[in-house]
PLY file of the C-alpha trace (Angstrom):
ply
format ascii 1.0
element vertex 238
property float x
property float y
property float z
element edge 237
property int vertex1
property int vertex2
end_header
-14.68 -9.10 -39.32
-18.67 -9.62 -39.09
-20.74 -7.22 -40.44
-23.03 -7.26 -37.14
-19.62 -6.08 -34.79
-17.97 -3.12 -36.69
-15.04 -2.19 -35.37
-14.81 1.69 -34.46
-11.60 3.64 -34.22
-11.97 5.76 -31.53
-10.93 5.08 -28.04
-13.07 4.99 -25.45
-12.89 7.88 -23.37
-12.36 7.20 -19.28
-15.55 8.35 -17.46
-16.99 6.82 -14.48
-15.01 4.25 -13.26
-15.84 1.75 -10.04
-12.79 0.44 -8.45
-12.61 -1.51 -5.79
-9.72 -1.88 -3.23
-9.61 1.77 -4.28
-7.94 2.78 -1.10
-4.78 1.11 -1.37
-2.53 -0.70 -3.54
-3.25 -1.39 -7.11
-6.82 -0.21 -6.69
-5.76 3.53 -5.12
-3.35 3.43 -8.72
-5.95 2.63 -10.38
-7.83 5.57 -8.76
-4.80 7.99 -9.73
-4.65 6.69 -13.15
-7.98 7.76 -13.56
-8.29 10.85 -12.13
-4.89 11.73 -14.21
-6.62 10.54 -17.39
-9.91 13.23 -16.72
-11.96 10.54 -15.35
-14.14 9.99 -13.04
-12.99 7.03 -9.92
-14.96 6.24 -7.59
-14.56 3.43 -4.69
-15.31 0.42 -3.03
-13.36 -0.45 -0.06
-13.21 -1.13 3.55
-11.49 1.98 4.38
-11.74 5.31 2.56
-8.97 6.07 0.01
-6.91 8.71 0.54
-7.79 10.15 -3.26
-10.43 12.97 -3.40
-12.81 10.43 -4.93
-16.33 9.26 -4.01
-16.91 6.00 -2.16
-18.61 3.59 0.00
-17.13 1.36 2.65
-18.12 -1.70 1.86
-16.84 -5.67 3.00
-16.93 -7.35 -0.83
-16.47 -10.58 1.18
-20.71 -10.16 1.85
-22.19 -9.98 -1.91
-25.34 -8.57 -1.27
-23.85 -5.54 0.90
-21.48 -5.43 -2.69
-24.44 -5.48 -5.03
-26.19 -2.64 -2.45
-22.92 -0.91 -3.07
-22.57 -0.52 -6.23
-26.16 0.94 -6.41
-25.47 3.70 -3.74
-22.55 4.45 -5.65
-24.13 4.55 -8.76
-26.89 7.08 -7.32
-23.67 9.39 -5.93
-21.88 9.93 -9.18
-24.06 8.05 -11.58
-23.61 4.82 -13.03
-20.50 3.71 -14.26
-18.99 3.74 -17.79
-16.33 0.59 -16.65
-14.91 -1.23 -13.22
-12.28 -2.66 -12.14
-12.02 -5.21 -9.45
-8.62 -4.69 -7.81
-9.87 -5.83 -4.36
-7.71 -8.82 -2.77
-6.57 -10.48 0.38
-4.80 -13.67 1.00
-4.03 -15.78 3.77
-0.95 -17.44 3.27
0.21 -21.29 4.72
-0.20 -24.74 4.35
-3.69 -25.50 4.32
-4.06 -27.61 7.21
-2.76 -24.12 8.86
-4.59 -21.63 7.38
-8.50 -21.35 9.42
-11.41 -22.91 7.54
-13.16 -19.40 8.26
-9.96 -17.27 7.00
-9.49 -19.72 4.04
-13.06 -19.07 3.09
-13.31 -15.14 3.19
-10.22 -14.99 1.37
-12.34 -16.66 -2.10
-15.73 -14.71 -0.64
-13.54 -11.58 -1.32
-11.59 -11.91 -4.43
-14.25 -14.29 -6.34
-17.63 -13.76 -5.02
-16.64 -10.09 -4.37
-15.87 -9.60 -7.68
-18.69 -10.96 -9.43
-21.06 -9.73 -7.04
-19.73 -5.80 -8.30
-19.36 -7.46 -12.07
-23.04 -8.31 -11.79
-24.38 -4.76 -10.36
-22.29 -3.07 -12.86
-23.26 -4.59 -16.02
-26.86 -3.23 -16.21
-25.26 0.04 -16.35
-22.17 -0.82 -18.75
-24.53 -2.58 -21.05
-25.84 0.60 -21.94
-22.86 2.27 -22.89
-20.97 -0.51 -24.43
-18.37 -0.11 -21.04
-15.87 -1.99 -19.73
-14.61 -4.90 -16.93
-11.13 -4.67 -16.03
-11.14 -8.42 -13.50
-7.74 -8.47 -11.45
-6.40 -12.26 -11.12
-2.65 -12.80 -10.82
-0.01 -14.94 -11.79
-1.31 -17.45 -9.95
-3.78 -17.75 -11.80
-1.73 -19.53 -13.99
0.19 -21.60 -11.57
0.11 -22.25 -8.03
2.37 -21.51 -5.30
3.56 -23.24 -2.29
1.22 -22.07 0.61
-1.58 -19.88 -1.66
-4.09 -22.54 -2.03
-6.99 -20.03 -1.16
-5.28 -17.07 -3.12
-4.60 -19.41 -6.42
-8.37 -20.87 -6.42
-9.71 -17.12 -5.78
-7.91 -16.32 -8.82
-7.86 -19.01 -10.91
-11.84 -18.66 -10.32
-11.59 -14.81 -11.77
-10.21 -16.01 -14.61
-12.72 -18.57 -15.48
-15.43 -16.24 -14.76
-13.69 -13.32 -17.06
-13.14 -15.93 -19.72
-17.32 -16.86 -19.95
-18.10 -13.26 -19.08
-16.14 -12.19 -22.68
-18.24 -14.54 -24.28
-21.47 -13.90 -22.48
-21.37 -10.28 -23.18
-19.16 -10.06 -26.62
-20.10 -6.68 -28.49
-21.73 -5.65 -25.77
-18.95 -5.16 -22.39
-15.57 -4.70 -23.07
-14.41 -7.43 -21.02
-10.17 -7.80 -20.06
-8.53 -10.23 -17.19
-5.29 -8.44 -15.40
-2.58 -10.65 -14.68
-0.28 -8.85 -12.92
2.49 -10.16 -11.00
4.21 -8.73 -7.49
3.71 -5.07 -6.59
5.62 -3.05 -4.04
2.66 -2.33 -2.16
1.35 -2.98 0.94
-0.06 -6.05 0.62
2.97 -8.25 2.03
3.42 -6.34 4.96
1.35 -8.41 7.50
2.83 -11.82 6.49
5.16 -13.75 8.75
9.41 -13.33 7.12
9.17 -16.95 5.34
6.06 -15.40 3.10
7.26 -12.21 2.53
9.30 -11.49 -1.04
12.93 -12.13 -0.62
15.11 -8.83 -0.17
16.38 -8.67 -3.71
13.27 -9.47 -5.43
12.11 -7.27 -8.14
8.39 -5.58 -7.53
6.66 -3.87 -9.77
5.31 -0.80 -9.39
1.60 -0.69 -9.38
1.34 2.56 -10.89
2.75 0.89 -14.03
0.36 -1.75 -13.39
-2.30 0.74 -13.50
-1.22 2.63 -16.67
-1.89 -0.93 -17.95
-5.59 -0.88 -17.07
-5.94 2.34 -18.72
-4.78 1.04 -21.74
-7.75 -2.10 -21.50
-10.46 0.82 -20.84
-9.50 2.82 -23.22
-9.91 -0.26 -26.37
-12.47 1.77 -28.90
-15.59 -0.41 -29.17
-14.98 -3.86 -31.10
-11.79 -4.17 -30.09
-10.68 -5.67 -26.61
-7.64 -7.31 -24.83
-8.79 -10.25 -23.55
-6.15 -10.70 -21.18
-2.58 -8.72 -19.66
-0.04 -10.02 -18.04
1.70 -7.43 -16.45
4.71 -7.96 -14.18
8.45 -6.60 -12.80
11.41 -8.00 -15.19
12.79 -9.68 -12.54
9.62 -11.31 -11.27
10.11 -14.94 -10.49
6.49 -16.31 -10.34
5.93 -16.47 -14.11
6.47 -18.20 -16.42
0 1
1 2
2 3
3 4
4 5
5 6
6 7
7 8
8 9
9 10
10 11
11 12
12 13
13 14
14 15
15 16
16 17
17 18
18 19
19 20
20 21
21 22
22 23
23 24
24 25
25 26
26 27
27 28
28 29
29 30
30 31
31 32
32 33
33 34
34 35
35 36
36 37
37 38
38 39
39 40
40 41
41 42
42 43
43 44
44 45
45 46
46 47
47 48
48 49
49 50
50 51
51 52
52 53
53 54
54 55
55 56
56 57
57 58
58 59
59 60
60 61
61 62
62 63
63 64
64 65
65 66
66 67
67 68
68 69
69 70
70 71
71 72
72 73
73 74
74 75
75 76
76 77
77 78
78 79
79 80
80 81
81 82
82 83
83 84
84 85
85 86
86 87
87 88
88 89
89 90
90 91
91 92
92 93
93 94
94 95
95 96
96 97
97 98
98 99
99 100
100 101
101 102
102 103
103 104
104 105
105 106
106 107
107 108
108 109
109 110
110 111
111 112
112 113
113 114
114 115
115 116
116 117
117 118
118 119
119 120
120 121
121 122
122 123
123 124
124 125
125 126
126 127
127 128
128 129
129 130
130 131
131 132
132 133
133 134
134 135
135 136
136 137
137 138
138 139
139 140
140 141
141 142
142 143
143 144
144 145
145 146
146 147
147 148
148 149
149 150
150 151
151 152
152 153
153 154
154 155
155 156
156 157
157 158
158 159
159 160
160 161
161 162
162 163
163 164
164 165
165 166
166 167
167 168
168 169
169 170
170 171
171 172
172 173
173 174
174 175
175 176
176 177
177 178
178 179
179 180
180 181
181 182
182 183
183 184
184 185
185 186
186 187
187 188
188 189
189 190
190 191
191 192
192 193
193 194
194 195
195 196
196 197
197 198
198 199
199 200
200 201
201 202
202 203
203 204
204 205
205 206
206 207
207 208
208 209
209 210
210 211
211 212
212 213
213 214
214 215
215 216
216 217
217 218
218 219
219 220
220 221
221 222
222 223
223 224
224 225
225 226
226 227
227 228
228 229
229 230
230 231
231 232
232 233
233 234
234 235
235 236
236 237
């Protein structure tokens, strides 16, 4: 261990935390997690989360509306200690099916979304030796049959989280979710032949989210670079 990054012992302690797709799914466990843990969550989403937490309604698939975001957030409950980006959507089919337009928003919001709140935050989390918790997916370690835009979104995550660790080393805790199928609502709007089969095993996200907490709570120096996280049963990995 390098004399110029000592290790401390103590765990960091869950303040202020920016989630976004706070108001449902992974990101409104997220937003339990925290608020369970004494923290502080606070939200990014389309629609408001159902939590008693601060937020701003925001479409992450326009970056500069992200990056204004993040700022009137930060100016609500002051700037945050970590983030996690747990906003997603999809659009599943062949890709001769799928609209250029809906193709396209679908990497504008998990990618560009992502590291337009990334960016914002880091200013802030520089400061205070914070935390990014990025949320890619098992496909970002292999593709799927009709998920071209979800896999590249995520694949792309992961490649940014990997350069961001080394970008900001000793300074952001920096971690890369993998998480496999949730029972959430995410699957709900797909046509039969996309949905998860009836007998396929789901995690739940609130496990998922326990998992984050462990990331942001690494003491300074010390970091998990990566989680996969995933039901028992889940067939998408490895």
């Amino acid at each position: 261990m390098s004399a110029s990054a000592p290790q401390s012992r103590t765990p960091r302690e869950i303040g202020t935390v920016f989630v976004t797709g706070g108001a449902s799914g992974l990101g409104a466990a997220v937003v339990e997690a925290v608020q369970e843990a004494g923290g502080t969550p606070a939200v990014l989403d389309r629609a408001a989360p159902q939590a008693d937490a601060a937020h701003v309604r925001v479409d992450l698939a326009d970056s500069a509306a992200a990056l204004e975001a993040v700022e009137e957030l930060a100016g609500r409950v002051g700037p945050p200690s970590a983030v996690v980006t747990a906003a997603g959507t999809d659009a599943v089919g062949e890709l001769l099916s799928v609209e250029h337009e809906a193709w396209e928003r679908v990497v504008r919001v998990n990618l560009f979304g992502t590291v337009a709140v990334v960016r914002a935050c880091l200013p802030h989390l520089e400061k205070v030796n914070g935390s990014v918790v990025t949320v890619a997916s098992t496909l970002a370690l292999k593709g799927a049959d009709a998920a071209t835009a979800y896999a590249a979104s995520k694949f792309g995550i992961r490649g940014f989280t990997q350069s961001l660790a080394v970008e900001y080393a000793g300074r952001v805790g920096v971690t890369c979710l993998l998480p496999g199928g949730m029972d959430t609502a995410f699957f709900d709007d797909r046509e039969e032949r996309f949905k998860p089969a009836p007998d396929q095993e789901l995690n739940d996200p609130a496990n998922t989210a326990a998992t984050v907490l462990t990331a942001l709570r690494q003491p300074v120096g010390c970091e998990i670079r990566e989680m996969l996280v995933m039901a028992s049963g889940e067939p998408s990995w490895p």
